[in-house]
N, C-alpha and C positions, 0 to 999 in steps of 0.2 A: 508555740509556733515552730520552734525548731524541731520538735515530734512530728508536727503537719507534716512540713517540708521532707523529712526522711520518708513517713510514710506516702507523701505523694510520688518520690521519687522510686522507690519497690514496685508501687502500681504501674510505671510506666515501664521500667524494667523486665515486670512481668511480662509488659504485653508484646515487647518485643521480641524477636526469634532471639534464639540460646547461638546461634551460631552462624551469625549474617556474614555474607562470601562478596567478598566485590571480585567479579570477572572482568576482563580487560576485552573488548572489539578494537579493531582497527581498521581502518580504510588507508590504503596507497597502493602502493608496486608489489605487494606478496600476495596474488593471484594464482590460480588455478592457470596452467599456458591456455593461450586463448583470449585471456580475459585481461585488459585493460587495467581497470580500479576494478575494487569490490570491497563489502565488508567481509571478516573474517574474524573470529568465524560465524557462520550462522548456518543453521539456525541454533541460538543459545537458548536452554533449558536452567531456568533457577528459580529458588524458591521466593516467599512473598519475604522482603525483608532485605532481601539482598541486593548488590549496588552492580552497576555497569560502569567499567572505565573508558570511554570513549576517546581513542587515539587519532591525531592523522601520520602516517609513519611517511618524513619526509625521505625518505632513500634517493638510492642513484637517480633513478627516473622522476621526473619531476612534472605531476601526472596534474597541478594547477591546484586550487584551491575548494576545499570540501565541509562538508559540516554534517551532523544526522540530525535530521529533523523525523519526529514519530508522525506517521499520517495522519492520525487525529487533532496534530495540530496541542497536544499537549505540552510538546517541549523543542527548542530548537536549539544547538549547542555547536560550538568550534570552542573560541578562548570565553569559555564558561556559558552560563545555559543565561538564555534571554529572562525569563523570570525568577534569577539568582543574582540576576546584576551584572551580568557576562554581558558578549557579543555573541551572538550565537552565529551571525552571517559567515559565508563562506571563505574561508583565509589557510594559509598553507604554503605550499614549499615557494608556488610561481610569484607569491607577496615579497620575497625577498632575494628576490633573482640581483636586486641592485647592489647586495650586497659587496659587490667586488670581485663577482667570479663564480665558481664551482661552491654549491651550498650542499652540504648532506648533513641532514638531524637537526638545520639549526631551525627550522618554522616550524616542529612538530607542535601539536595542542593536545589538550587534555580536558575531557569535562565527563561529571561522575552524576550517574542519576540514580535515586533508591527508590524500586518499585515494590510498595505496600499493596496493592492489589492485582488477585489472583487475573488472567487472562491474555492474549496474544496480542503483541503491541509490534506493530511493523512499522519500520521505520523507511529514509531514504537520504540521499546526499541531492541536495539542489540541485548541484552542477551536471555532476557525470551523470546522475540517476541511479546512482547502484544505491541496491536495498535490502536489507536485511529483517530480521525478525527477533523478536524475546519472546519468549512463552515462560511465563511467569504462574507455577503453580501452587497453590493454596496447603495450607499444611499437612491436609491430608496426601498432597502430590497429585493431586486432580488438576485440570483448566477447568475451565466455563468452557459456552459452547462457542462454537466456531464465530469467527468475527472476521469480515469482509474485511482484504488490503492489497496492497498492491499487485499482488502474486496474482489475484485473480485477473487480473487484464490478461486476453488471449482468445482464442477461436474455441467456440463451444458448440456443443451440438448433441443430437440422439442420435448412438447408433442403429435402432431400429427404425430410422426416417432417415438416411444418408443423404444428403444431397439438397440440404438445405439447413441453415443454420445460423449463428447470431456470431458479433464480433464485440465483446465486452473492452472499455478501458475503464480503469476504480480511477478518478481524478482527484486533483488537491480540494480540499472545505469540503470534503465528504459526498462530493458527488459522481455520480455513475452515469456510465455514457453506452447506450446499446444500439445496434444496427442489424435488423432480423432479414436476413438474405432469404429470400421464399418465391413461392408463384402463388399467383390469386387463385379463389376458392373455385372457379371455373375451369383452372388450368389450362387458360388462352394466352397467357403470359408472365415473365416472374415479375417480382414485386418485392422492394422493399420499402422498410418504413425504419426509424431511428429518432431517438427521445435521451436529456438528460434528465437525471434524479436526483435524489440522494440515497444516502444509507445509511444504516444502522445496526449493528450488531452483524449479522448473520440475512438479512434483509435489504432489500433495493427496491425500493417506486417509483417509477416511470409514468405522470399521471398526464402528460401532454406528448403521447407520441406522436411522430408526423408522417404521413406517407406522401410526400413527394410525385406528383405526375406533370406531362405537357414536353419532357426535356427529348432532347432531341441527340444524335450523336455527333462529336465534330466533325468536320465544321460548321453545323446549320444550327448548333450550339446557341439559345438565347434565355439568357435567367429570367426573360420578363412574359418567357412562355412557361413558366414552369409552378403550377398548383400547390399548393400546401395546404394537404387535406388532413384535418382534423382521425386519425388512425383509433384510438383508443389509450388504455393502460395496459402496463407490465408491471408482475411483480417476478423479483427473482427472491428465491431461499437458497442459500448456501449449507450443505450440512458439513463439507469439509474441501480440501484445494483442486478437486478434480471433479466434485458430483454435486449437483445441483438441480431446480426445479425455475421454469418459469411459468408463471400463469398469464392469463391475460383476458380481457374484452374491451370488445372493439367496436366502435361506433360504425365502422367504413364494412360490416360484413362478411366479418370472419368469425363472428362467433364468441364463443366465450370456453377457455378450457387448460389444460396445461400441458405442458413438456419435459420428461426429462432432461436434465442437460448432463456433459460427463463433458470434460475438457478435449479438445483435441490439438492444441497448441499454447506456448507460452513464451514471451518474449525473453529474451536472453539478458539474464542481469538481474531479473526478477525471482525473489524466492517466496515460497509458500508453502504454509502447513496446513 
């Protein structure tokens, strides 16, 4: 038995990396100027096997209370990670303002996560919204392919069709929110229509979009004039954080076909790879 036991214990040895690295993030006041909170740094590059230490750094500025939660909802962490037996909810400098005055360093946390599989895990702080990224590569030092997160919220579009185009937000439980700014296939007036989804990988479905008619501009404004017409589906493919494809058909008359997309803006706080 005590033979077993040593050779069960080489097998797992084996299978683990020869030289696992815990990197440190932190979220507070050590910002790029301009910028509020944020994580930093990001975007972090490590291999499969390797650990993240997740900081809140309480300094002078006392920026309230923070936590990283991964977008897919695999982990949530401040004082220890919710599925380790921590709190993972949001806690920090402004938790101990009662202290008796002036606080620096004393509500920082700490919580360490070790990521065994290859691909790009984005993460976010509840409060503030700032968000960051791990790209987590496989032994050969490859990723998988591209994987939908936060960074893709933003104004997207072709530039060989200017002047008309979609407004993307990636949402919490994995779903996707679009708005396709356009004119009808007549070109007597513009048109939009707007659908949630979800997603997956590199992937988004939109299988109930709505095109909206009847509304009026204010003041003569009444939502009980206003249609909800059954539009069609979207699909979006992501191949990386600026270029993209949407398809679509459409019940309402627009046909059936696709588009390229290429980013044309991105909200501030947000990062993507």
């Amino acid at each position: 038995m005590r033979a077993l036991r040593w050779v069960s214990m080489l097998l797992l040895l084996g299978a683990m990396p020869a030289w696992a690295t815990t990197y440190a993030v932190g979220i507070g006041d050590e910002c790029p100027s301009g910028v509020f909170v944020c994580f930093s740094p990001t975007p972090l590059t490590i291999s499969v096997g390797d650990s993240v230490k997740f900081y809140d750094y309480a300094g002078t500025l006392f920026t309230g209370p923070h936590n990283v939660v991964a977008d897919d909802g695999s982990f949530r962490c401040a004082n220890g990670c919710d599925d380790d037996g921590g709190n993972g909810a949001p806690a920090g400098d402004s938790t101990c303002m009662g202290m008796g005055g002036y606080c620096v360093h004393c509500c920082e946390w700490t919580a360490i996560r070790t990521f065994t599989v290859p691909g790009v895990v984005p993460y976010h702080d509840q409060v503030s919204r700032a968000a960051g990224v791990i790209i987590v590569q496989g032994p050969t030092g490859t990723v998988p392919g591209f994987t939908i997160g936060a960074g893709i919220t933003g104004a997207w579009y072709d530039p060989a069709q200017s002047g008309h185009g979609l407004f993307i937000e990636v949402l919490p439980n994995n779903r996707f929110l679009a708005g396709w700014f356009a004119d009808n296939p007549a070109g007597t007036s513009q048109a939009w229509f707007t659908g949630v989804g979800t997603y997956s990988g590199d992937t988004a479905s939109i299988t109930a979009v709505d095109m909206p008619t009847g509304g009026r501009w204010i003041p003569n404004f009444d939502r009980g004039q206003v249609v909800h017409n059954a539009w069609g589906t979207l699909t979006f493919t992501f191949t990386d954080c600026n270029h993209g494809k949407v398809s679509f058909n459409s019940v309402a008359g627009y046909g059936t076909g696709n588009m390229n997309l290429t980013r044309l803006t991105q909200p501030a706080g947000l990062s993507c790879l």
